[in-house]
VEXMIMAR-627348 format. One record per residue: residue number from 1; residue in three letters; y, x, z of N, C-alpha, C, CB in turn. Coordinates in pm, whole numbers, plus 50000, padded with zeros to 5 digits. Atoms other than C-alpha are relative to their C-alpha. Glycine has a CB too. Layout:
// residues N
NUM  ALA  Y  X  Z  Y  X  Z  Y  X  Z  Y  X  Z
...
***
This chain:
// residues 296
1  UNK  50141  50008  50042  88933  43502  24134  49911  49983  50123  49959  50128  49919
2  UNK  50087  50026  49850  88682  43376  24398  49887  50095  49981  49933  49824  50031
3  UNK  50065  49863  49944  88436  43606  24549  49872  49945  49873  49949  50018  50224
4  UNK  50086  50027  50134  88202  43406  24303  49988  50086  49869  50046  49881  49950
5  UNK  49956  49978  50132  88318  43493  23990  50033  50186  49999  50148  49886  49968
6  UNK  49982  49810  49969  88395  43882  24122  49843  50019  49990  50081  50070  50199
7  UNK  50136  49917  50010  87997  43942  24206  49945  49986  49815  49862  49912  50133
8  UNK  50095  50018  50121  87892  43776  23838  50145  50096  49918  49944  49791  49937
9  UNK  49902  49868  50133  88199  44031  23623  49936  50124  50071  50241  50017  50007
10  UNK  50084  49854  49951  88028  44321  23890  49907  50005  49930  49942  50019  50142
11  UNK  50145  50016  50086  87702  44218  23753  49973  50014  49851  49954  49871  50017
12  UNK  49964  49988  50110  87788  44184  23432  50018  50130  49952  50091  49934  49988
13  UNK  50013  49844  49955  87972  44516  23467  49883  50124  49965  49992  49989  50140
14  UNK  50120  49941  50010  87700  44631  23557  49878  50019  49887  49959  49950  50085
15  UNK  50068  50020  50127  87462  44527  23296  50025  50004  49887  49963  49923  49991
16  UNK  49914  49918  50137  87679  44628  23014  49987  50142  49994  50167  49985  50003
17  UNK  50025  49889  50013  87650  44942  23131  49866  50092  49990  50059  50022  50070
18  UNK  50161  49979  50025  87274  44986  23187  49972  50044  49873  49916  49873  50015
19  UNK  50088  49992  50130  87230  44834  22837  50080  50128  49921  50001  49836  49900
20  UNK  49920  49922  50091  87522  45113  22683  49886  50137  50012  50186  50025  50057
21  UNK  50080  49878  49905  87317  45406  22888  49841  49977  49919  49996  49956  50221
22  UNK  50120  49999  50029  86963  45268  22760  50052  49971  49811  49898  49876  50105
23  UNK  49989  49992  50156  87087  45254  22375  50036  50150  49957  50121  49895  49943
24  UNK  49967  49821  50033  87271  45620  22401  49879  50081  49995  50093  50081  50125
25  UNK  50136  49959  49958  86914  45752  22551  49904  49945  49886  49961  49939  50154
26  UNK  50059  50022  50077  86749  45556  22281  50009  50072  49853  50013  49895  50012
27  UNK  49964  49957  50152  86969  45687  21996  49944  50164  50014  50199  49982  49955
28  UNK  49983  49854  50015  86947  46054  22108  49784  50041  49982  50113  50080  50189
29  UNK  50143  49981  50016  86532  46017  22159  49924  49946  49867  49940  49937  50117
30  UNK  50059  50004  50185  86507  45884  21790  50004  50091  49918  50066  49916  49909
31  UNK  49995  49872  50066  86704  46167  21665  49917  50110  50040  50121  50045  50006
32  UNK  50108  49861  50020  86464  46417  21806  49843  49963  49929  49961  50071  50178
33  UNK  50097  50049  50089  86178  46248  21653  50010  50014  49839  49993  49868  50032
34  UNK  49998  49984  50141  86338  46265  21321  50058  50113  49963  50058  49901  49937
35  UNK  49966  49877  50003  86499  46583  21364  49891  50111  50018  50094  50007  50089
36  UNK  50073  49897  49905  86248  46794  21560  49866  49973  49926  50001  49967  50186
37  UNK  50089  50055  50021  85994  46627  21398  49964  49968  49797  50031  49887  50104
38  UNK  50015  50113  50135  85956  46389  21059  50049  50056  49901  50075  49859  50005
39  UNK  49897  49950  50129  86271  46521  20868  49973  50125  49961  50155  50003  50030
40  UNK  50067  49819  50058  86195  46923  20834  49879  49992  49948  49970  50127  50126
41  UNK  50128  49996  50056  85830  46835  20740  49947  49876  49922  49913  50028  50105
42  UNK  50040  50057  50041  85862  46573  20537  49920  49876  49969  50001  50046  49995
43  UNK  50096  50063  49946  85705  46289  20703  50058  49879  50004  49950  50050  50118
44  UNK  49926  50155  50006  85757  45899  20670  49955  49916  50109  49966  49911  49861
45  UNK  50040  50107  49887  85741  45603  20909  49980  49867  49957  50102  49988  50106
46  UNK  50017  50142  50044  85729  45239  20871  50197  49991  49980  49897  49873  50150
47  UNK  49935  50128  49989  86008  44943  20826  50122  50095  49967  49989  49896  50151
48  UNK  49877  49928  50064  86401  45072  20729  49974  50145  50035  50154  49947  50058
49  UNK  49961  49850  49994  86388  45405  20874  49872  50062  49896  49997  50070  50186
50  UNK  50071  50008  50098  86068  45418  20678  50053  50076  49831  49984  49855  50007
51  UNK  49920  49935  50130  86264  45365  20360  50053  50102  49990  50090  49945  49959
52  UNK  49891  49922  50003  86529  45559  20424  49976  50163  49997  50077  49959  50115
53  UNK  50029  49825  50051  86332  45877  20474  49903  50012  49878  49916  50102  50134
54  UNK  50045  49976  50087  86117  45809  20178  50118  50028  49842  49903  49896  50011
55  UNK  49873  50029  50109  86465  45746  19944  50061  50208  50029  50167  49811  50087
56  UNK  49933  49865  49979  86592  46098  20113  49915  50085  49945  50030  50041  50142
57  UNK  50119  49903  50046  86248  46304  20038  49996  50044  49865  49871  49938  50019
58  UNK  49983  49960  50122  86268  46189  19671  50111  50017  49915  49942  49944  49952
59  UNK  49873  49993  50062  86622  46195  19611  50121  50122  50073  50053  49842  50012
60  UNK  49951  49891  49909  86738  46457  19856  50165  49914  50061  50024  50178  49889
61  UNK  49872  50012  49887  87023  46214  20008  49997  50015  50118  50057  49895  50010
62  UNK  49980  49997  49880  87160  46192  20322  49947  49870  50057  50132  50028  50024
63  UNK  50059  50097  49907  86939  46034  20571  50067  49906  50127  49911  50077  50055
64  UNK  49929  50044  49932  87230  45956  20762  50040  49850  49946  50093  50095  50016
65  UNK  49953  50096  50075  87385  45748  20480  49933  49855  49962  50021  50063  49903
66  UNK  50130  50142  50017  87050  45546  20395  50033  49940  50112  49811  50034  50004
67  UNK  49989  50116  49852  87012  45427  20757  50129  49898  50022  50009  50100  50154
68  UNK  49881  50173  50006  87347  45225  20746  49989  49966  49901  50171  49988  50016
69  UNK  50050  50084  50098  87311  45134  20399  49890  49879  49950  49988  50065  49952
70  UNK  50081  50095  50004  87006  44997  20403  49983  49892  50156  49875  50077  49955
71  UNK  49998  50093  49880  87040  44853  20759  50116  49876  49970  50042  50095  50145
72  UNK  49860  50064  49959  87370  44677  20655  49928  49807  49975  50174  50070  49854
73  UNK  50054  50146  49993  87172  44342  20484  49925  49969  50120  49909  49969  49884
74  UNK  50042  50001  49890  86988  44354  20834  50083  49932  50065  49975  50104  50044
75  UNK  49907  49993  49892  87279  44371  21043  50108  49846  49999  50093  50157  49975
76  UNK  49951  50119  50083  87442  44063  20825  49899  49891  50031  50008  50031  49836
77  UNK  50133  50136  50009  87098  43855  20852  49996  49962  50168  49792  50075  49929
78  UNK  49980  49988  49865  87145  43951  21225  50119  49912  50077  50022  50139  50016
79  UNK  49879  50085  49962  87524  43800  21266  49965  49897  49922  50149  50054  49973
80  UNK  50033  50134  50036  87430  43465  21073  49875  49944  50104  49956  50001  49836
81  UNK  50048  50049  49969  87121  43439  21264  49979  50017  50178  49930  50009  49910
82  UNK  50024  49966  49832  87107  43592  21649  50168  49993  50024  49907  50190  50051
83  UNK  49850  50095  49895  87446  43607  21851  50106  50176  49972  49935  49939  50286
84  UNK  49915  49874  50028  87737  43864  21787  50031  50114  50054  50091  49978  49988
85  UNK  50027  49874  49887  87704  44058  22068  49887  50108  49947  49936  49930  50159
86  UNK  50119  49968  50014  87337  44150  21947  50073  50085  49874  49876  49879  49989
87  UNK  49937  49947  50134  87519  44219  21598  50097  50137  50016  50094  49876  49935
88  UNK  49915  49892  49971  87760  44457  21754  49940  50127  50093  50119  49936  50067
89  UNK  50090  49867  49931  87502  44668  21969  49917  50061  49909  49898  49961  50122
90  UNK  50081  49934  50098  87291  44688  21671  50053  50130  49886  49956  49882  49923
91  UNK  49971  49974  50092  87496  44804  21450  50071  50142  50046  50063  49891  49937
92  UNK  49957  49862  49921  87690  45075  21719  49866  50089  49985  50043  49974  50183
93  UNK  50120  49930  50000  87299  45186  21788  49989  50095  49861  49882  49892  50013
94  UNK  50011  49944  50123  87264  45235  21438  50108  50091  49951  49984  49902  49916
95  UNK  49922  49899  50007  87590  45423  21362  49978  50121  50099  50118  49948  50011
96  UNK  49977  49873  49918  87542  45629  21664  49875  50125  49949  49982  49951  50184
97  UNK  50151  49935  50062  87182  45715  21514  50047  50155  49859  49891  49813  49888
98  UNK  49915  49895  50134  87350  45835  21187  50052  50092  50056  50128  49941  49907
99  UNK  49914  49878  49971  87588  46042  21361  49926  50129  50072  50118  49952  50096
100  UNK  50062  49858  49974  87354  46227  21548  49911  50080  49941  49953  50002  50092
101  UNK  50076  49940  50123  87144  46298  21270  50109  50131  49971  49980  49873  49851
102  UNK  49902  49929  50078  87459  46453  21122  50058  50151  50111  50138  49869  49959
103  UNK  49959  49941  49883  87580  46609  21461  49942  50114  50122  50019  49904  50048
104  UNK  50122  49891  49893  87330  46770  21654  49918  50044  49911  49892  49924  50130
105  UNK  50099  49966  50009  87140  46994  21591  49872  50087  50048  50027  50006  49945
106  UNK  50133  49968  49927  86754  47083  21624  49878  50113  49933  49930  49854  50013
107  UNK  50125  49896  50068  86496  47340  21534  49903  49903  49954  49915  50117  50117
108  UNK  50128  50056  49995  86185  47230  21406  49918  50024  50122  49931  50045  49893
109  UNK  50136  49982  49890  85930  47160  21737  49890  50049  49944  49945  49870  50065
110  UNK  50156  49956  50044  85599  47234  21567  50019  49973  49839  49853  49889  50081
111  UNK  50001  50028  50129  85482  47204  21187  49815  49955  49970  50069  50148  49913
112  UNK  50156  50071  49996  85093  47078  21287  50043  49857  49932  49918  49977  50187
113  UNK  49999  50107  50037  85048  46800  21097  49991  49867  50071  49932  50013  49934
114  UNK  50001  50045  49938  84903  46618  21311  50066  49980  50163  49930  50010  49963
115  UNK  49852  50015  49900  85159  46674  21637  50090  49919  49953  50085  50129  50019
116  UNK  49877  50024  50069  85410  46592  21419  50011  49843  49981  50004  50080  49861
117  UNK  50053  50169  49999  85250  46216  21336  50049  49985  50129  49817  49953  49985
118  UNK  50041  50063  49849  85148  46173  21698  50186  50018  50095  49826  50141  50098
119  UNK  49854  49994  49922  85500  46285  21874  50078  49970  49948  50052  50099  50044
120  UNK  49941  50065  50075  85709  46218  21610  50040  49843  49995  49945  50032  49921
121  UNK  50014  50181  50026  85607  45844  21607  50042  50007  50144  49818  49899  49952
122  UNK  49999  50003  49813  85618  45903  22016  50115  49968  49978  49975  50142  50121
123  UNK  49848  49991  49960  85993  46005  22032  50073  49858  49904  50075  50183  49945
124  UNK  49935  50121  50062  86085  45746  21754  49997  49837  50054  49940  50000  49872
125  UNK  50041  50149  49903  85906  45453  21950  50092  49986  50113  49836  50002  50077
126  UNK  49914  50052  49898  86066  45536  22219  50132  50005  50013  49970  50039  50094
127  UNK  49830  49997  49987  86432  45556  22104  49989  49834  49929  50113  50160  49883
128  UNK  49965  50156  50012  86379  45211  21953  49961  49910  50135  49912  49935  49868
129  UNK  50024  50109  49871  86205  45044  22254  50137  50035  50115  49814  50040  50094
130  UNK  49882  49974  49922  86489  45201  22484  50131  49929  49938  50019  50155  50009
131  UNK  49928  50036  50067  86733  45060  22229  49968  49839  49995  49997  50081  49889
132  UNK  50032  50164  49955  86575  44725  22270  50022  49932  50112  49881  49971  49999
133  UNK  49971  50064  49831  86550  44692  22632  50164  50017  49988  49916  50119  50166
134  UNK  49856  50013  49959  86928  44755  22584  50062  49867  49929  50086  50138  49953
135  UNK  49873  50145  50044  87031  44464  22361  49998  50037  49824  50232  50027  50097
136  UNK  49940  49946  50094  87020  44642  22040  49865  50048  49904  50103  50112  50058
137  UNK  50120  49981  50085  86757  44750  21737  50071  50157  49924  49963  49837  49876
138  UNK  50035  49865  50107  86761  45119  21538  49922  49947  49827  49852  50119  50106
139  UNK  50048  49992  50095  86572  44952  21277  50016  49838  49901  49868  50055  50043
140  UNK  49953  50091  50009  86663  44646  21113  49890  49919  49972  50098  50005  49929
141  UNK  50116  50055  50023  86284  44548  21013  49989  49892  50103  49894  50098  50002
142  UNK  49993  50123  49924  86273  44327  21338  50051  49895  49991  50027  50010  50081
143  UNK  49935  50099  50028  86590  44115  21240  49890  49938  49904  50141  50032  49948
144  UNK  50106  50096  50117  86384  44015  20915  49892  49929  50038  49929  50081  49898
145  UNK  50138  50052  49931  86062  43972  21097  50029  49865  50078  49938  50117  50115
146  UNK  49992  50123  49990  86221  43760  21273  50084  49878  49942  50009  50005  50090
147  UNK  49963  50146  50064  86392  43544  21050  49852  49967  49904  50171  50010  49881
148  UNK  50153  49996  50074  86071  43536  20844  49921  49938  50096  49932  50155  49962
149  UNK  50066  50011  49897  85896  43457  21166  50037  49863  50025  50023  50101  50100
150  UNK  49967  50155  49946  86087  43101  21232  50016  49892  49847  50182  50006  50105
151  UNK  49998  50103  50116  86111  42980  20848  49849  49989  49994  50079  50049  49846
152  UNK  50137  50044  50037  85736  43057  20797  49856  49988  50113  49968  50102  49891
153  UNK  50086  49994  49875  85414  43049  20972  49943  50169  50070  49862  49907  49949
154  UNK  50048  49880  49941  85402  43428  20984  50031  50083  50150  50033  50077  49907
155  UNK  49909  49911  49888  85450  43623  21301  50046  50102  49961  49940  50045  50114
156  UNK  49915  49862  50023  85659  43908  21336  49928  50115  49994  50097  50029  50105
157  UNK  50065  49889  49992  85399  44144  21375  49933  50019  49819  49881  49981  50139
158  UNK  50135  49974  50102  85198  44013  21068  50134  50062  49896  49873  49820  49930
159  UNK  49898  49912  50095  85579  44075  20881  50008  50100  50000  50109  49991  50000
160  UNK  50011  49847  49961  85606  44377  20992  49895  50070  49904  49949  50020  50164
161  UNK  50118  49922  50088  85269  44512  20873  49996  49967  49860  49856  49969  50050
162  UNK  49998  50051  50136  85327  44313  20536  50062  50146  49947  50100  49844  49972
163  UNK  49890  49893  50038  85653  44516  20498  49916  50139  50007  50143  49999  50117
164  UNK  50080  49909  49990  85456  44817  20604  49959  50089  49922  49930  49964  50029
165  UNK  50036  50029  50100  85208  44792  20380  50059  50027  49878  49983  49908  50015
166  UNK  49916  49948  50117  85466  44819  20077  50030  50097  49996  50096  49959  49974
167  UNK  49957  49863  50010  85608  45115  20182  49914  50099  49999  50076  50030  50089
168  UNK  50118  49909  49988  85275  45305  20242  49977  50029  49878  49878  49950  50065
169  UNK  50058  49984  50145  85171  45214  19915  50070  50061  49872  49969  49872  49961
170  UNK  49927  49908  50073  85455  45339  19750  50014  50105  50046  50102  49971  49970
171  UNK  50010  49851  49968  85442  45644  19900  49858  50073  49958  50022  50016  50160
172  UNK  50124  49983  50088  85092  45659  19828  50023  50060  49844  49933  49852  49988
173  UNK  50008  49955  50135  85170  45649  19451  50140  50115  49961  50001  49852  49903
174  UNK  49915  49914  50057  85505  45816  19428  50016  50117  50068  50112  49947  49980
175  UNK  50020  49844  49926  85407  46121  19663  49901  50017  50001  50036  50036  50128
176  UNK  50115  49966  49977  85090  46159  19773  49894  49887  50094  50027  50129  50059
177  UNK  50126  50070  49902  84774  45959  19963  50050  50062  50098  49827  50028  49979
178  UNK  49944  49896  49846  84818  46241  20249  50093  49930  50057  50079  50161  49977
179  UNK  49851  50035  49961  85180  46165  20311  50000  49847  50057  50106  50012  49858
180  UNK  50018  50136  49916  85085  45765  20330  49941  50001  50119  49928  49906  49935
181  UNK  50104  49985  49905  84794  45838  20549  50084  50033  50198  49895  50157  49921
182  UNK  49961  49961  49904  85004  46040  20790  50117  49905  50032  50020  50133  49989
183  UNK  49862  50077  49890  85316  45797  20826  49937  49861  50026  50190  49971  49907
184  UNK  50071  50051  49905  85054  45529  20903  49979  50030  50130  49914  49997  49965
185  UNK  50034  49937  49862  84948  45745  21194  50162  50019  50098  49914  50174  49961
186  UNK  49873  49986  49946  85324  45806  21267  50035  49873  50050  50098  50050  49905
187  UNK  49960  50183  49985  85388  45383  21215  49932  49972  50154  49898  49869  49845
188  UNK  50093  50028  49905  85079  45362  21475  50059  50073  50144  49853  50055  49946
189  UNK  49976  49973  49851  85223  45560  21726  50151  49973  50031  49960  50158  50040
190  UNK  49857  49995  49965  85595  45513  21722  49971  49771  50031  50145  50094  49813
191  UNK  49995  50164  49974  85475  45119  21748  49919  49955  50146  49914  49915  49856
192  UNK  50084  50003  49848  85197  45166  22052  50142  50031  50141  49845  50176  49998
193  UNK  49918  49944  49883  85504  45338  22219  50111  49865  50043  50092  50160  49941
194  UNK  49899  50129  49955  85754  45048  22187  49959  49928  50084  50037  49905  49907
195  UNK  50102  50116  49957  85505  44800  22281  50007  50029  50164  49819  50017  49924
196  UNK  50013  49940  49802  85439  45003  22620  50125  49994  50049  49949  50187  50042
197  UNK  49842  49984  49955  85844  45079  22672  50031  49858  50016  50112  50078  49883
198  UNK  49947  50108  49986  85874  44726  22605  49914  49861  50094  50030  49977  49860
199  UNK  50055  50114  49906  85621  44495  22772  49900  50094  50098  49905  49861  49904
200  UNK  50037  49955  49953  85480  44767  22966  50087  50032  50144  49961  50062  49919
201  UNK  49903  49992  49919  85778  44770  23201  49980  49851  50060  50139  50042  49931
202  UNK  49975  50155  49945  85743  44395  23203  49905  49957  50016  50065  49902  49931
203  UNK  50074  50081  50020  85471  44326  23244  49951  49885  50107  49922  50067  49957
204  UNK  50001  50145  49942  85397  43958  23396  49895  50011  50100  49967  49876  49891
205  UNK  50086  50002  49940  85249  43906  23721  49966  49842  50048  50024  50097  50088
206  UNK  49973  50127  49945  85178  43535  23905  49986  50031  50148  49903  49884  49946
207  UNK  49953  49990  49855  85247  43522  24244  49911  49810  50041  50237  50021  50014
208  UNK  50009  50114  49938  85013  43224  24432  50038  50016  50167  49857  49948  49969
209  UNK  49941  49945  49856  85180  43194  24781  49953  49840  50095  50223  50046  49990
210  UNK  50074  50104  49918  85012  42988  25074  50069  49985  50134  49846  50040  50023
211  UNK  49985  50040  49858  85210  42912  25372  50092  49897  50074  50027  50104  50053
212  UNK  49999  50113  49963  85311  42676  25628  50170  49975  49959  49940  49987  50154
213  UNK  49864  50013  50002  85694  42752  25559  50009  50011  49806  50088  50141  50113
214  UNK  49957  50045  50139  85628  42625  25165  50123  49974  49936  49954  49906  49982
215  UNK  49866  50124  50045  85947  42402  25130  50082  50105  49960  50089  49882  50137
216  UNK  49885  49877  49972  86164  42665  25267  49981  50109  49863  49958  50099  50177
217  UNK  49994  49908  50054  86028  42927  25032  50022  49960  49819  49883  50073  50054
218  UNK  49989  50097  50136  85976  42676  24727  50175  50011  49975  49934  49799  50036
219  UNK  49841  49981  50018  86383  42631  24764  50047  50154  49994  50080  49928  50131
220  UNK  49976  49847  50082  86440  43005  24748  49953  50087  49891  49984  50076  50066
221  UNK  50073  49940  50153  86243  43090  24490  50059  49943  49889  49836  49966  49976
222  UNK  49931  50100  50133  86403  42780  24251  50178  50011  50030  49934  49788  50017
223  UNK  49809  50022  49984  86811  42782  24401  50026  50128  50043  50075  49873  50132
224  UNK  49966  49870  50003  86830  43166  24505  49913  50081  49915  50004  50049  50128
225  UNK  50096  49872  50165  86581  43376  24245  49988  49937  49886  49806  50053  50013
226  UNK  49992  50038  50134  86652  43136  24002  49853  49962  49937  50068  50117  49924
227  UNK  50127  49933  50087  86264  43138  23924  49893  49836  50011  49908  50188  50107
228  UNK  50069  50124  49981  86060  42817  23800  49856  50010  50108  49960  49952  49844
229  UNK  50176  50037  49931  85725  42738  24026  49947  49875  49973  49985  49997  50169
230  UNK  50088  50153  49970  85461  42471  24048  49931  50034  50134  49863  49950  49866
231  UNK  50060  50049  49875  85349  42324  24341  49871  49948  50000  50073  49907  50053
232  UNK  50111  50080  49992  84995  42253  24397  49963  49908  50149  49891  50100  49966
233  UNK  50078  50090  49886  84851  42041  24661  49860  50029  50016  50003  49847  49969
234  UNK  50144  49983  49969  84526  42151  24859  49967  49973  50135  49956  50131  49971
235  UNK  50090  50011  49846  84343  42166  25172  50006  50129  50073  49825  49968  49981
236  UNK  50065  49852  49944  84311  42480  25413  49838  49994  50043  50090  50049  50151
237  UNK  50132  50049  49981  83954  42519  25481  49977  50088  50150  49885  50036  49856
238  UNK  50003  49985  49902  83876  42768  25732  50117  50134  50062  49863  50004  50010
239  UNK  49932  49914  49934  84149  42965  25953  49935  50080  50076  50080  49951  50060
240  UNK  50013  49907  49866  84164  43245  26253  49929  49878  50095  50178  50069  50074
241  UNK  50064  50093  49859  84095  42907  26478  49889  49911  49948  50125  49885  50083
242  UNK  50097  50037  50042  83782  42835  26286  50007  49877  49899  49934  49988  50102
243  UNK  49985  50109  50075  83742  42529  26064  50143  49903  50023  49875  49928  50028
244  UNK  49865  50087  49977  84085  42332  26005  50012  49908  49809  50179  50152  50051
245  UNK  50000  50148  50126  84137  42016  25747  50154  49946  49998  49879  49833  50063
246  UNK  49859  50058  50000  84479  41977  25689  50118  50023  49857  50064  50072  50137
247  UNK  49935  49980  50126  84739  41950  25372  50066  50108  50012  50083  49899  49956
248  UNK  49905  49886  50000  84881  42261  25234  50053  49982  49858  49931  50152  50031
249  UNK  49903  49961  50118  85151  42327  24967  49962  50096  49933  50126  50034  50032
250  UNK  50015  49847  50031  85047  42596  24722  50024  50052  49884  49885  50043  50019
251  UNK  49949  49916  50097  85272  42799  24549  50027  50043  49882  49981  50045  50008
252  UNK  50061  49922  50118  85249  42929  24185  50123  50031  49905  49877  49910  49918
253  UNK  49904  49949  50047  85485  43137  23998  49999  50114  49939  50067  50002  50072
254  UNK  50051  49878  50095  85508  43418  23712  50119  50084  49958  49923  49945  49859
255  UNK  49909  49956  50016  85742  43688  23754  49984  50171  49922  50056  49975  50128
256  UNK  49995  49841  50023  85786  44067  23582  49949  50047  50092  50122  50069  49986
257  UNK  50048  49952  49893  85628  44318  23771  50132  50076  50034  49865  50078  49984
258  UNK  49897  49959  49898  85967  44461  23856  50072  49927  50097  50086  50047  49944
259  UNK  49906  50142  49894  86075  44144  24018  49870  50003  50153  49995  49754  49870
260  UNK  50109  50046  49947  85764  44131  24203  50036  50092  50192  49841  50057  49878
261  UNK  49994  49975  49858  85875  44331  24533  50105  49921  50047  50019  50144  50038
262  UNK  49883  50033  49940  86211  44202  24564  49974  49833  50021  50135  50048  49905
263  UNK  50077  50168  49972  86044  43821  24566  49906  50019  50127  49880  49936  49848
264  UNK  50103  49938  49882  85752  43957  24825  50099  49988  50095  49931  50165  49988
265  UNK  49906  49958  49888  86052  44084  25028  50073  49859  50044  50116  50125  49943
266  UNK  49978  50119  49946  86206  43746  25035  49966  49884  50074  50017  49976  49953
267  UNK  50113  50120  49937  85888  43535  25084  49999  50082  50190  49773  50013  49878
268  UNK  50041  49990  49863  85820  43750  25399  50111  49991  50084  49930  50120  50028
269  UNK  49919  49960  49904  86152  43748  25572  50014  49837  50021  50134  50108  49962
270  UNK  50043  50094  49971  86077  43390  25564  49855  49935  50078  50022  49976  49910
271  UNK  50206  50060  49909  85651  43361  25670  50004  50170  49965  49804  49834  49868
272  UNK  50131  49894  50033  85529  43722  25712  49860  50027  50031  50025  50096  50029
273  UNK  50093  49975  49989  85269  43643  25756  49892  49878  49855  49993  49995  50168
274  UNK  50031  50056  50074  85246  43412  25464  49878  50108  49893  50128  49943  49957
275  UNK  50105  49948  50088  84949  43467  25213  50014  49994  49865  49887  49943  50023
276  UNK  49910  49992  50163  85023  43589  24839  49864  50098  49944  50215  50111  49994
277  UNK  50081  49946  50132  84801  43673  24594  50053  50029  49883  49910  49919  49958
278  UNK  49975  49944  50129  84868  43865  24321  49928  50009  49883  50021  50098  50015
279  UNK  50122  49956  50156  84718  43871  23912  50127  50031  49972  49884  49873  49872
280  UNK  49949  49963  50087  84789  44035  23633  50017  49912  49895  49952  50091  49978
281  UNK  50026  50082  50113  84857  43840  23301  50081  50005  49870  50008  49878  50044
282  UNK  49983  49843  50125  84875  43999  22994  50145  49899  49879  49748  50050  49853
283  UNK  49853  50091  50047  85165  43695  22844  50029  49875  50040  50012  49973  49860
284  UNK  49952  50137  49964  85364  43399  22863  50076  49937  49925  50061  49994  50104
285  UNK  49922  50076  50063  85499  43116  22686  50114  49893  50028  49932  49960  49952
286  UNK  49954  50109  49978  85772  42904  22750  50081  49984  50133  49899  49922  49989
287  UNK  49963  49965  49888  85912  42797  23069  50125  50048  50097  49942  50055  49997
288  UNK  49873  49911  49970  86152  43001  23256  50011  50153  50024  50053  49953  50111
289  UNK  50049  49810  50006  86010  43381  23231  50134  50073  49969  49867  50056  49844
290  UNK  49905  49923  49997  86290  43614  23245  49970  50077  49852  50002  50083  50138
291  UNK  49993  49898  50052  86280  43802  22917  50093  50071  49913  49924  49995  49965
292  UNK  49950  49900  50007  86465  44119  22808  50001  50084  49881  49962  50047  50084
293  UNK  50032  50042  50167  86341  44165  22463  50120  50059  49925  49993  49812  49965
294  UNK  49845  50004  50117  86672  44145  22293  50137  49906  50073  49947  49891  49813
295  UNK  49890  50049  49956  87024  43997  22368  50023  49892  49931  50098  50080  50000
296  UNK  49951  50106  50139  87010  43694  22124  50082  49894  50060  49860  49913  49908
***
């Protein structure tokens, strides 16, 4: 095996294990949300897990059992439409979920109503967003969203809230207003939290970079970081040695903000004294953006 092919199975390796480590951590920070939280007091959420604790509340099953049951047409819509890998993390996530429902156990944390929303939704957000950044979903509402999302003109978000929406309302009528009210507030925060876990880690910076050793850095940025740029063409106007008129190369490129030192670190061991400007920028379409999202 050439030294090639050894660093990308390390890497690999490697990144198998990350994502195993950020799905375990995901599964175990859902179950305290629905343990510590939701399940002893009765409390609903959005999208399958949603269901699944409204089906348990009025039927007293096992909340274990719902969650793969009703995840399984998910997990199916998932292997026909994303990639089998994705199908096989999802579906571990989700068994492992069940089991620790079944397996561990937790006191009730508090019985404030409102705690219970607000952290509740917390810990649940963030065992799915951790479960995402790994490769893998807890809830199968996303698969749908997004197949729904590429046949029609809806986005995934607006599916989402559609789906939502249904379940509120039946809870509304076949429990109580209250009960909807509060797993809104639960939906609202276990969804602010993903959002942050998930593009809050990533979030996109552009990098414009100005100096005389362009070429050089242009080629490491595109054949070693892998990372698209555009090249503009300008003028320098005035330097350290006062007014200067001469062509410059300039830069432009949009990387994660975790990428963003280890690129810096490269540009300067090439020009340090090169000039880099940094923005923020809140998304991106298209292109060659690194994203992390999901394993499809």
């Amino acid at each position: 095996m050439s030294q090639t092919r050894k660093t990308r199975a390390r890497i690999s390796y490697i990144q198998n294990v990350q994502d195993i480590v950020l799905i375990g951590i995901g599964v175990l920070l859902a179950a305290v949300g629905l343990k510590g939280f939701l399940l002893p007091n009765g409390f609903l959420d959005g999208g399958v897990t949603g269901i699944s604790l409204l089906i348990s509340r009025l039927t007293g099953w096992s909340i274990s059992v719902l969650l793969i049951v009703i995840n399984i047409p998910f997990i199916l819509l998932a292997y026909r439409q994303l990639s089998v890998a994705f199908t096989i993390r999802a579906l571990c996530a989700i068994l492992g979920l069940a089991a620790a429902l079944v397996f561990i156990d937790m006191p009730t944390i508090t019985s404030d109503k409102l705690l219970i929303a607000i952290f509740g939704g917390f810990f649940l957000g963030a065992g799915i967003g951790m479960s995402v950044r790994g490769g893998a979903v807890l809830d199968g509402t996303e698969v749908l969203a997004l197949y729904i999302n590429r046949k029609t003109v809806l986005s995934m978000g607006e599916v989402i809230m559609y789906f939502n929406i249904v379940i509120f309302s039946i809870a509304a009528v076949l429990i109580n207003v209250e009960t909807a009210l509060y797993a809104m507030l639960t939906y609202l925060s276990a969804s602010k939290t993903v959002d942050f876990i998930i593009q809050g880690f990533e979030e996109y910076i552009a990098l414009t970079i100005i100096s005389s050793e362009s070429e050089l850095i242009r080629k490491t940025l595109t054949l070693t970081l892998r990372k698209g740029v555009t090249v503009f063409k300008g003028q320098s106007g005035f330097g350290k040695r006062g007014s200067v008129n001469r062509d410059i190369d300039i830069i432009y490129t949009v990387v994660t903000r975790l990428e963003v030192h280890k690129i810096i670190d490269e540009i300067e061991k090439i020009d340090e004294k090169a000039f880099i400007v940094q923005h923020n920028i809140n998304d991106t379409k298209g292109g060659m953006i690194k994203r992390r999202a999901t394993h499809h």
